[in-house]
N, CA, C and O of each residue as an XYZ file, in Angstrom:
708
protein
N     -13.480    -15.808     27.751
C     -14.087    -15.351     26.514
C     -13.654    -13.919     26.188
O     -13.215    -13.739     25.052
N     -13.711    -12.955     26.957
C     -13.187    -11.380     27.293
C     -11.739    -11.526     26.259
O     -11.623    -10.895     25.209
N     -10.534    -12.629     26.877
C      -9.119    -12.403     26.045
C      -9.799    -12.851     24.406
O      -9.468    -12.263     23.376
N     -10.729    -13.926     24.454
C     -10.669    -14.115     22.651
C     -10.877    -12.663     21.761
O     -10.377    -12.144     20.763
N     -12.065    -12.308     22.891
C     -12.177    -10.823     21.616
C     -11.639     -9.740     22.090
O     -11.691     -8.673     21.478
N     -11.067     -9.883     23.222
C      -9.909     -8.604     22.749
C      -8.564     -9.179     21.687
O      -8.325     -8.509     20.682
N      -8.077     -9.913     21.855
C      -7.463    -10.724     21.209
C      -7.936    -10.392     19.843
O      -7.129     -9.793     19.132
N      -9.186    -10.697     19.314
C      -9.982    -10.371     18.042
C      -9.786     -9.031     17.613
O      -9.134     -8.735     16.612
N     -10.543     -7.940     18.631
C     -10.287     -6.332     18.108
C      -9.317     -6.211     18.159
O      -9.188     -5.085     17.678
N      -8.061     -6.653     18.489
C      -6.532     -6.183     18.900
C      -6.147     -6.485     16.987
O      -5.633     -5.667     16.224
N      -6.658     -8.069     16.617
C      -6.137     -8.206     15.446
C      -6.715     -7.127     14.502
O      -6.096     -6.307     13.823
N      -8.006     -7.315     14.615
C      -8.875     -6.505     13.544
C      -8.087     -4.926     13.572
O      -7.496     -4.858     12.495
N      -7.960     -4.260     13.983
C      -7.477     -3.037     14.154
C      -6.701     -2.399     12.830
O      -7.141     -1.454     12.175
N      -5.309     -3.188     12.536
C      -4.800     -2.569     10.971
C      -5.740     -2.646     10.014
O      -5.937     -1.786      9.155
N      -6.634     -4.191     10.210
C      -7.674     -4.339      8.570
C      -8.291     -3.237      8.917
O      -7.846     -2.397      8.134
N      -9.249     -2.586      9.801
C      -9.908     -1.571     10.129
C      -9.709     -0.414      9.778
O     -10.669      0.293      9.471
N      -8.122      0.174      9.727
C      -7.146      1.146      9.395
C      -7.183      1.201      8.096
O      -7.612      2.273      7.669
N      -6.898      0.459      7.342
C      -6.630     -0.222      6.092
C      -7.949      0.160      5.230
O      -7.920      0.765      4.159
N      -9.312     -0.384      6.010
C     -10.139     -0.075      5.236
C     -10.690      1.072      5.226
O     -11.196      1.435      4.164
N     -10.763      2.158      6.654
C     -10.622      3.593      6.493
C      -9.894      3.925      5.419
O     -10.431      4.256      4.362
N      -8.456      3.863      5.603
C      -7.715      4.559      4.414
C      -8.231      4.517      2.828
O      -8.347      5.338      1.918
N      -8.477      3.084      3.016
C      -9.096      2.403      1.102
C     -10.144      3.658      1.271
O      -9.814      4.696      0.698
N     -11.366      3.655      1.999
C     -12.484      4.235      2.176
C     -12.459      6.264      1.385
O     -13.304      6.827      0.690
N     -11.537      6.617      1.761
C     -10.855      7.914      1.178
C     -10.333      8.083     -0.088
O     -10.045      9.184     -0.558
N     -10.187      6.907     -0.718
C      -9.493      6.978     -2.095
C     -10.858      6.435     -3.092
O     -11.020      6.741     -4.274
N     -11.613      5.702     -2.400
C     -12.270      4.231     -3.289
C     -13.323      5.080     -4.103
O     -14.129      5.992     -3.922
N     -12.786      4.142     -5.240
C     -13.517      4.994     -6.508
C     -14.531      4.500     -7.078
O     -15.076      5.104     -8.002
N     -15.297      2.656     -5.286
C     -16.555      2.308     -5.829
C     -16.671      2.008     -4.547
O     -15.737      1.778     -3.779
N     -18.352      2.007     -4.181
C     -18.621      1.490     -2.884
C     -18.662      0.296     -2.535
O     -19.255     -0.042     -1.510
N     -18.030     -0.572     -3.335
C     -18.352     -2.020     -3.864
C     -16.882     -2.675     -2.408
O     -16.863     -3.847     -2.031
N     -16.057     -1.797     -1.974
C     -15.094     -1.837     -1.256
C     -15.467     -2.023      0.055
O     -14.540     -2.398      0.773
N     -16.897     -1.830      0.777
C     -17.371     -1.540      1.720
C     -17.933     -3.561      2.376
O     -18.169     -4.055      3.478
N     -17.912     -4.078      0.970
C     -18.208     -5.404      1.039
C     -17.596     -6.530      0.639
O     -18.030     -7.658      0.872
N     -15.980     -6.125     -0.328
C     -15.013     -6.643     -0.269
C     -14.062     -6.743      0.420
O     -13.176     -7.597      0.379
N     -14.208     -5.715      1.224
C     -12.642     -5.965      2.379
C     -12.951     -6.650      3.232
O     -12.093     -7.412      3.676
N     -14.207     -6.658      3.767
C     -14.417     -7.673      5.332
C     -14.737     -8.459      5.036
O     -15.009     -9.176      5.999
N     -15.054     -9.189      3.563
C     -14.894    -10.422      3.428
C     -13.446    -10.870      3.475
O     -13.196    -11.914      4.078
N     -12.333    -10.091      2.822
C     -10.740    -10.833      2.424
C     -10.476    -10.430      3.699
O      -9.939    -11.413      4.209
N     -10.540     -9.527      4.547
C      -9.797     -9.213      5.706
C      -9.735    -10.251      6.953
O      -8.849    -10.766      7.635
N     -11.572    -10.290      6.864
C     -12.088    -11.586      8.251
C     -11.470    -12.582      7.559
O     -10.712    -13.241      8.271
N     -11.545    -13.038      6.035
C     -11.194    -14.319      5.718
C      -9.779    -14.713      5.628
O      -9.618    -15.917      5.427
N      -8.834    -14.081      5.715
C      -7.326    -13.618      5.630
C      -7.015    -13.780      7.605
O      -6.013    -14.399      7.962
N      -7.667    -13.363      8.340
C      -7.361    -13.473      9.390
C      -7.910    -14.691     10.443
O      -7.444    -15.081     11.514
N      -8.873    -15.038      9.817
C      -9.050    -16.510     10.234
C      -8.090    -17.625     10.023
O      -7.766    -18.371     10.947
N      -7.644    -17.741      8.842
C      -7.546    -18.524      8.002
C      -6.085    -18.124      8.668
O      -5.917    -18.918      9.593
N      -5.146    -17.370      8.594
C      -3.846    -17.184      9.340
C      -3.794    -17.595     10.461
O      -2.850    -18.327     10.757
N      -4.960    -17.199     11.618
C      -4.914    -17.584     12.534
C      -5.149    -19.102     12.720
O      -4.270    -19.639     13.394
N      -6.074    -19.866     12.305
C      -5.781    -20.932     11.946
C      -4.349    -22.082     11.715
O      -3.938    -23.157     12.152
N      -4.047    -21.221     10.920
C      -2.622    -21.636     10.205
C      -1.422    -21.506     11.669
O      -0.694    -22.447     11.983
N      -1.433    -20.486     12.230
C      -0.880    -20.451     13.592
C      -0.837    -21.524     14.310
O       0.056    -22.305     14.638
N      -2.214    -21.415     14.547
C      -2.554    -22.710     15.538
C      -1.971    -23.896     15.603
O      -1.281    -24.496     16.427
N      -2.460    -24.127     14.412
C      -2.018    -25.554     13.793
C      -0.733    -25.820     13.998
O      -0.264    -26.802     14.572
N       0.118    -24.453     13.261
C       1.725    -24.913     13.560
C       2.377    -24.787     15.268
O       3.353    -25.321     15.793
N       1.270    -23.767     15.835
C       1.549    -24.053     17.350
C       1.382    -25.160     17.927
O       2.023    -25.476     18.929
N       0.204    -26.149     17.191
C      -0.005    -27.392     18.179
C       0.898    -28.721     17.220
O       0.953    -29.951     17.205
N       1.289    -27.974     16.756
C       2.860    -29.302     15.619
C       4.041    -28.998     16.522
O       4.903    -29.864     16.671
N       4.121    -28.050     17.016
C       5.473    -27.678     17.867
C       5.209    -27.023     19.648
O       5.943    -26.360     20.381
N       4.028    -27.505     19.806
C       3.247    -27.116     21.067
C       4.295    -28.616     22.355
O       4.815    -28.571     23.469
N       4.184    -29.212     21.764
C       4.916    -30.359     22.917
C       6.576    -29.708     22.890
O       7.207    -30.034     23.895
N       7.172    -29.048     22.123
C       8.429    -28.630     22.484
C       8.680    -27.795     23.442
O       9.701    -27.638     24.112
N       7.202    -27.022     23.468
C       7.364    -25.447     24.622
C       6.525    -25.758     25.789
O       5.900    -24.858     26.350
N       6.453    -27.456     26.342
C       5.772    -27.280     27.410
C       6.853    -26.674     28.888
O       7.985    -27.118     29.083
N       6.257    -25.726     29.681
C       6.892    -24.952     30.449
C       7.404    -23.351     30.244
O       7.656    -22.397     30.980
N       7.404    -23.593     29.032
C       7.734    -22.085     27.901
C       6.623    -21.315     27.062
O       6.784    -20.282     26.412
N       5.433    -22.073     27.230
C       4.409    -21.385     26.489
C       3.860    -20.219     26.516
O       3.350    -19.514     25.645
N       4.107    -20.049     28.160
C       3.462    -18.201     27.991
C       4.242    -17.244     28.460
O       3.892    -16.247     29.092
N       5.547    -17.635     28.070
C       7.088    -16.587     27.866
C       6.792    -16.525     26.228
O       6.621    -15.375     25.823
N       6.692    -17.680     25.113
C       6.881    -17.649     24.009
C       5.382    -16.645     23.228
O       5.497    -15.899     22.256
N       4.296    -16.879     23.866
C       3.138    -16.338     24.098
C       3.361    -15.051     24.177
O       2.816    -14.361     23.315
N       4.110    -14.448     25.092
C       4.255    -13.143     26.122
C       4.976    -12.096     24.618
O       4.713    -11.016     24.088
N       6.283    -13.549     24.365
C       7.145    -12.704     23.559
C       6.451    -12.259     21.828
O       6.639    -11.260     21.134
N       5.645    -13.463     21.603
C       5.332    -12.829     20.427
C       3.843    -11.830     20.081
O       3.426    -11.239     19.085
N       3.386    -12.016     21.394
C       2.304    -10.836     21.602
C       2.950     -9.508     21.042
O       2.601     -8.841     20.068
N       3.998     -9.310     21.936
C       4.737     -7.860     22.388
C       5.564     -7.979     21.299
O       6.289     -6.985     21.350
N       5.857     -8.630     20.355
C       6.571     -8.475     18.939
C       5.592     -7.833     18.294
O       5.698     -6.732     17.753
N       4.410     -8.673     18.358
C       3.540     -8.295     16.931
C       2.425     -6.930     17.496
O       1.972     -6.132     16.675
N       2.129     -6.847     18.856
C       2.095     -5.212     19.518
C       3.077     -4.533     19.595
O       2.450     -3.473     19.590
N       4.089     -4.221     19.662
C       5.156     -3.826     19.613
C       5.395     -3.178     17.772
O       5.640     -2.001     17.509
N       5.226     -4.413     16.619
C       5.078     -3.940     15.510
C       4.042     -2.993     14.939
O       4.223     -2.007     14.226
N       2.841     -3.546     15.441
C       1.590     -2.707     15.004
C       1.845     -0.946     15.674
O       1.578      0.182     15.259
N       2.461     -1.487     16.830
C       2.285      0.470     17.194
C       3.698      1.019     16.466
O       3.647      2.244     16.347
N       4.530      0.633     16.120
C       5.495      0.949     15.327
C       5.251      1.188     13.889
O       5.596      2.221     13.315
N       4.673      0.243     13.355
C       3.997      0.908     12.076
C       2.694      2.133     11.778
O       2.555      2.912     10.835
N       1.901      1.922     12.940
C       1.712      3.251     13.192
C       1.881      4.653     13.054
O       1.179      5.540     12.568
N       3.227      4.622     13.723
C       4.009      5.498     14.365
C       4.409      5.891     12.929
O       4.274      7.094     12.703
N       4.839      5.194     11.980
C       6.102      5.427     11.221
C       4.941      5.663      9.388
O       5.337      6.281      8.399
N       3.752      5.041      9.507
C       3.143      5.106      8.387
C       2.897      6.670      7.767
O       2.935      7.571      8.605
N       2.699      6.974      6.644
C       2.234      7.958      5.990
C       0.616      8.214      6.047
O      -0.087      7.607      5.239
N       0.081      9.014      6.894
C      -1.551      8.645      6.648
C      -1.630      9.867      5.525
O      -2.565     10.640      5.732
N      -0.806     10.168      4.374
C      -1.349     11.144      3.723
C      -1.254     10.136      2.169
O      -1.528     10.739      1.131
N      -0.916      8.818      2.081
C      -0.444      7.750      1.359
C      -2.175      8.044      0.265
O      -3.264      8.351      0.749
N      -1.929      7.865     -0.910
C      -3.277      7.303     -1.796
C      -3.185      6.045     -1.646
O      -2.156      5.385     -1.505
N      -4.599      5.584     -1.682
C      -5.115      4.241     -1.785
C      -4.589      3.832     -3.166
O      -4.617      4.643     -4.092
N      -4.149      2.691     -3.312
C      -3.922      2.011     -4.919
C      -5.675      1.891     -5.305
O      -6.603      2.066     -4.515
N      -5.765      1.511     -6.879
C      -7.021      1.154     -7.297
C      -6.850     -0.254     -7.112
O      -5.975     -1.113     -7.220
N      -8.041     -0.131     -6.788
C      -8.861     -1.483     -6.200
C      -8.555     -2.931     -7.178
O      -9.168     -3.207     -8.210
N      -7.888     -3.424     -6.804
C      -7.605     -5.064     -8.070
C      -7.510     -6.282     -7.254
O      -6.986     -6.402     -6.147
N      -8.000     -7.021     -7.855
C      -7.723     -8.634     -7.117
C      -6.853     -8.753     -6.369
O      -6.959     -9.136     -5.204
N      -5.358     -8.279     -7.228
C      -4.175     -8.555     -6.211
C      -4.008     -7.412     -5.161
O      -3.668     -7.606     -3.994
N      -4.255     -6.347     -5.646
C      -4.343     -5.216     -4.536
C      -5.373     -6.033     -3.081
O      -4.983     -6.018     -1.914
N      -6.272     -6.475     -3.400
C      -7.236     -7.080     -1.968
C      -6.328     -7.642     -1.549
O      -5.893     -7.369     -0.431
N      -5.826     -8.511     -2.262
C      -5.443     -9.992     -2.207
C      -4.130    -10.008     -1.238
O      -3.920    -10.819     -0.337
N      -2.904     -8.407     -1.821
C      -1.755     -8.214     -0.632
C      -2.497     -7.627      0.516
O      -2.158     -7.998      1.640
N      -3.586     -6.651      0.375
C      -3.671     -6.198      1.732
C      -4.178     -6.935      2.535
O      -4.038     -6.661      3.727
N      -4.957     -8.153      2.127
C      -5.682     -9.110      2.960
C      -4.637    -10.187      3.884
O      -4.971    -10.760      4.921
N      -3.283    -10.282      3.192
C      -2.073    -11.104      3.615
C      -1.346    -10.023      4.223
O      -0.861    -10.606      5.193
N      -0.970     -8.889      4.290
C      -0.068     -7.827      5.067
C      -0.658     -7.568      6.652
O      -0.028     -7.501      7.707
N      -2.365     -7.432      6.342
C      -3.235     -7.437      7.571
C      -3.564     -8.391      8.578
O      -4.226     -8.241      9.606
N      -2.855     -9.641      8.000
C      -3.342    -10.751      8.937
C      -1.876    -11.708      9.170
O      -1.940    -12.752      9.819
N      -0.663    -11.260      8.611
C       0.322    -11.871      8.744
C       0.590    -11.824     10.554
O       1.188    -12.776     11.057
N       0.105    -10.660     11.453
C       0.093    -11.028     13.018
C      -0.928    -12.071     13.605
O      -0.809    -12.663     14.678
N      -1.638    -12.150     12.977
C      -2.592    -13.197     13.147
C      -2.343    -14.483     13.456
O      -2.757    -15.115     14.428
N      -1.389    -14.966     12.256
C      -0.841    -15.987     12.524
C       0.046    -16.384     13.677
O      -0.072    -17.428     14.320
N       1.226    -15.148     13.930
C       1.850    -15.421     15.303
C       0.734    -15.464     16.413
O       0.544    -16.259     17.334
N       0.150    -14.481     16.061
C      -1.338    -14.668     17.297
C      -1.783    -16.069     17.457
O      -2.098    -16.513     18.561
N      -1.808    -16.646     16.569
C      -2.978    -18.156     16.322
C      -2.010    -19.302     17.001
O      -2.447    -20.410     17.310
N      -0.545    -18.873     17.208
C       0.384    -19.872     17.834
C      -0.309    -19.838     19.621
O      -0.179    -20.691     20.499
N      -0.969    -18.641     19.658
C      -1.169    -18.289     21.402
C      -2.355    -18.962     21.841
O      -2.499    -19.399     22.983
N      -3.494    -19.068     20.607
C      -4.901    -19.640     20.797
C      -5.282    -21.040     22.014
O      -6.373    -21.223     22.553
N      -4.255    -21.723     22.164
C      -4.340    -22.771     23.033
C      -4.609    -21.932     24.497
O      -5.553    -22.136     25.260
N      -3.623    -21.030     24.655
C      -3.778    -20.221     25.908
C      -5.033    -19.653     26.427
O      -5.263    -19.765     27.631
N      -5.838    -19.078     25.683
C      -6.890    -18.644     25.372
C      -7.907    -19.445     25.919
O      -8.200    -20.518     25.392
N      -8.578    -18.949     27.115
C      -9.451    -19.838     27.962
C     -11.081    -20.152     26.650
O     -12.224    -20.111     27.106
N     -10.954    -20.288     25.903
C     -11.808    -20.975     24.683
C     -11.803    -21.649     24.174
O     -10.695    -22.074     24.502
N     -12.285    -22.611     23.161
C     -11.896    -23.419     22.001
C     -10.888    -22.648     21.120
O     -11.069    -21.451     20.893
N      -9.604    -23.463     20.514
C      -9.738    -22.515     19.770
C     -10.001    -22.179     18.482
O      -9.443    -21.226     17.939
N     -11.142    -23.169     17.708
C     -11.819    -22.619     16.870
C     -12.668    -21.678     16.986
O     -12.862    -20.878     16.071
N     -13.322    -21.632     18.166
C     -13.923    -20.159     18.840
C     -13.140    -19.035     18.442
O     -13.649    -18.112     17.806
N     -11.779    -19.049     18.815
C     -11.378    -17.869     18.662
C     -10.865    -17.541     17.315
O     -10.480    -16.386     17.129
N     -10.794    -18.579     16.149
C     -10.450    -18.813     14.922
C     -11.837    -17.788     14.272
O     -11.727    -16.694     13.720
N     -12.955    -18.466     14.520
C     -13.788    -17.877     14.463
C     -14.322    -16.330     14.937
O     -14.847    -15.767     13.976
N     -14.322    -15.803     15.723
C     -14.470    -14.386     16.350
C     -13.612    -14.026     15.368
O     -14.179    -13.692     14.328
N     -12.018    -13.971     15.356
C     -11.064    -13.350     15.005
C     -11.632    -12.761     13.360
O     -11.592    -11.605     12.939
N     -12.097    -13.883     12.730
C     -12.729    -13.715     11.196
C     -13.507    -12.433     11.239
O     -13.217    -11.336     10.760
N     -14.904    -12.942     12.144
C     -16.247    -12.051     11.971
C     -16.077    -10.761     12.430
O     -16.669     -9.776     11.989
N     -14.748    -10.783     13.879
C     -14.475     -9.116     14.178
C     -13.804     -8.264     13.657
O     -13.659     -7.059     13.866
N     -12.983     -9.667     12.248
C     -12.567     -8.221     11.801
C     -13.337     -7.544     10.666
O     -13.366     -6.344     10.392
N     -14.079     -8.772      9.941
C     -15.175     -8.314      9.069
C     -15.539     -6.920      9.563
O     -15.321     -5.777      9.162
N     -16.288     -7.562     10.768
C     -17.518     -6.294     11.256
C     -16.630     -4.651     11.197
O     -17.102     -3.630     10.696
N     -15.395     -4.766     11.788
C     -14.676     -4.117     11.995
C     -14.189     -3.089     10.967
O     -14.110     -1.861     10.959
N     -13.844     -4.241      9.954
C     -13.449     -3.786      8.159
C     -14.703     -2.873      7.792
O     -14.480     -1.669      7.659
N     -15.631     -3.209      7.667
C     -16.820     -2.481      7.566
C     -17.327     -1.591      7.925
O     -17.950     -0.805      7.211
N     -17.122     -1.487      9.528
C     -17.496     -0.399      9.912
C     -16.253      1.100      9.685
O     -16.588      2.265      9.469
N     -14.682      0.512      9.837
C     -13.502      1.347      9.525
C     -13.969      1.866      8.076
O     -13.898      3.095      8.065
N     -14.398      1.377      6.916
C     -14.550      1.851      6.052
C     -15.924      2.605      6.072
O     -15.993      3.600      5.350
N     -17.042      2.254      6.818
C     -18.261      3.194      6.316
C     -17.683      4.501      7.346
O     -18.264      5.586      7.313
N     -16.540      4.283      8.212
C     -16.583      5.485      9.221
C     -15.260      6.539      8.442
O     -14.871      7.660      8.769
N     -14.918      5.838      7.572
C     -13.416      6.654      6.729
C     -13.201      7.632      6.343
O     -12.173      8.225      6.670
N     -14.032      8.104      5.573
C     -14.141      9.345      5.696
C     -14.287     10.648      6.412
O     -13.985     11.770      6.007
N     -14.849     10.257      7.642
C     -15.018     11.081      8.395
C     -13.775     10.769      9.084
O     -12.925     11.644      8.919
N     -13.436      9.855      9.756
C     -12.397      9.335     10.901
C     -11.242      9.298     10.848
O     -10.588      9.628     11.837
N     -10.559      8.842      9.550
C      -9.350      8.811      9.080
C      -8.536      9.981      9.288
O      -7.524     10.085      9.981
N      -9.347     11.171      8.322
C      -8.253     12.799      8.929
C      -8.211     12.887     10.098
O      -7.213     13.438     10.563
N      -9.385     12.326     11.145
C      -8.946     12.754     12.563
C      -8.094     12.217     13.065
O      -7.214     12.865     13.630
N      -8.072     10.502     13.012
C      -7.595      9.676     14.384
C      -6.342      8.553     13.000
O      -5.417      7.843     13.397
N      -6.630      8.689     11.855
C      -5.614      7.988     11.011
C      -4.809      7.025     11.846
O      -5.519      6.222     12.451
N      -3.499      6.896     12.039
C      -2.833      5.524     12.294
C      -3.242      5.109     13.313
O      -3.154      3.901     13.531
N      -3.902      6.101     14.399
C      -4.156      5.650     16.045
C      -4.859      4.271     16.182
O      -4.774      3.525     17.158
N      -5.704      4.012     14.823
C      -6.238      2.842     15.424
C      -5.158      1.657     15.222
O      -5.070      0.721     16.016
N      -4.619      1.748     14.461
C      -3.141      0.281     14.636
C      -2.679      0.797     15.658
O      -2.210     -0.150     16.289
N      -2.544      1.560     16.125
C      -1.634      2.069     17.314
C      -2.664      1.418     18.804
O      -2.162      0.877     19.790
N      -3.831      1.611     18.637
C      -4.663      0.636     19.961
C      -4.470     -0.445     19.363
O      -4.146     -1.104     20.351
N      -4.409     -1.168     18.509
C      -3.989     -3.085     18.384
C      -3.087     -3.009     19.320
O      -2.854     -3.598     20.376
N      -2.598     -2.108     18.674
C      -0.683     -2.828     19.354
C      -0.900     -2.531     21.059
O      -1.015     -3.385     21.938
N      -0.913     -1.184     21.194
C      -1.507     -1.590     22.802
C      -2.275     -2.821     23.638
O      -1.879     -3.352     24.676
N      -3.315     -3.075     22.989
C      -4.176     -4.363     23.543
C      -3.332     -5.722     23.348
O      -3.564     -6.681     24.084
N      -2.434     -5.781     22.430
C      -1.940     -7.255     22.633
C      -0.705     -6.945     23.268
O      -0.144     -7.817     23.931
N      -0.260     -5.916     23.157
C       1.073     -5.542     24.627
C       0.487     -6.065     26.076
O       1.034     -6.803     26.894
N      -0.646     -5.516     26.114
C      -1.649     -5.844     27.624
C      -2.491     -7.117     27.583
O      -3.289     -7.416     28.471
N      -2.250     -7.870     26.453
C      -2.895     -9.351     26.360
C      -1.247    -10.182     27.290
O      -1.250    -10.915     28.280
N      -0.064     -9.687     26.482
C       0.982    -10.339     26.657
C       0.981    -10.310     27.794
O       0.925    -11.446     28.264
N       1.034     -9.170     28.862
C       1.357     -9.033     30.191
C       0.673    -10.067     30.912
O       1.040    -11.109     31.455
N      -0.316     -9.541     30.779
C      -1.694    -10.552     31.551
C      -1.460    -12.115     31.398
O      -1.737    -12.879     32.323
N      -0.934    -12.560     30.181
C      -0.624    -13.930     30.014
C       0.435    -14.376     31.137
O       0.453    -15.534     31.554
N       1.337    -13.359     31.610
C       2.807    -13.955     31.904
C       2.628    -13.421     33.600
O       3.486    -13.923     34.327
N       1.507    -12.356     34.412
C       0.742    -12.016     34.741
C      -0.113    -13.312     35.272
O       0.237    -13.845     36.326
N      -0.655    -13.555     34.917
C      -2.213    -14.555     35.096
C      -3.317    -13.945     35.411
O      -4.361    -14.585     35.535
């Protein structure tokens, strides 16, 4: 249960970032209850989508699953601390629009999906972890944004920068045991 939700906060982490940053620009508080709805619902719903295509092509990688596991952990940790690294935290928030939610809700959860290929591994159901993945990042989205203002000038990209750490150290542990 421990890997689903680290697994979970590892994903949640950019939406979290994301909604700090929005949190500094947002020119309604109405943002505080739209992002962790599109964010959790964007990252379920990817992760999901993972899954699914992991268990359509899951009989090809028997023997290879937690090299392929290992490798796309440490791609998509590997990316998150790289974008990090490389983002502008001095960037303005765009104003708030349907499609504005709508890309950041798909940019934030596009690791998700490689994640959701790993969910079988995952000593859980894995609608369990379909599930967590949603609500932690909600909670997560929510709390990154009521904490944004304050948090952002301090610690800005660091928190994508711990995703990417935790699923670097999910990967190990997989290949590890």
């Amino acid at each position: 249960m421990w890997e689903a939700i680290a697994l979970s906060l590892a994903l949640a982490m950019d939406a979290a970032a994301v909604s700090a940053a929005r949190a500094l620009g947002a020119e309604s508080h109405r943002e505080v209850v739209i992002l962790p709805f599109v964010f959790g619902g964007f990252q379920a719903a990817m992760a999901a989508l993972g899954w699914l295509g992991g268990a359509a092509i899951g009989p090809y990688l028997v023997g290879w699953d937690r090299w392929v596991a290992f490798g796309l952990l440490l791609l998509i940790g590997g990316k998150m601390l790289y974008d990090a690294m490389t983002s502008d935290a001095n960037e303005v928030p765009v104003k708030g629009t349907t499609m504005v939610y709508l890309g950041l809700g798909l940019a934030t959860s596009i690791d998700a999906a490689a994640a959701g290929i790993t969910l079988p591994l995952v000593p859980v159901p894995p609608w369990l972890s379909v599930l967590l993945i949603g609500v932690v990042t909600a909670i997560c989205s929510m709390l990154g944004h009521l904490a944004g203002r304050a948090l952002a000038h301090k610690f800005g990209n660091k928190l994508g920068a711990v995703g990417g750490l935790v699923l670097i150290g999910l990967a190990v542990k997989m290949v590890i045991g």
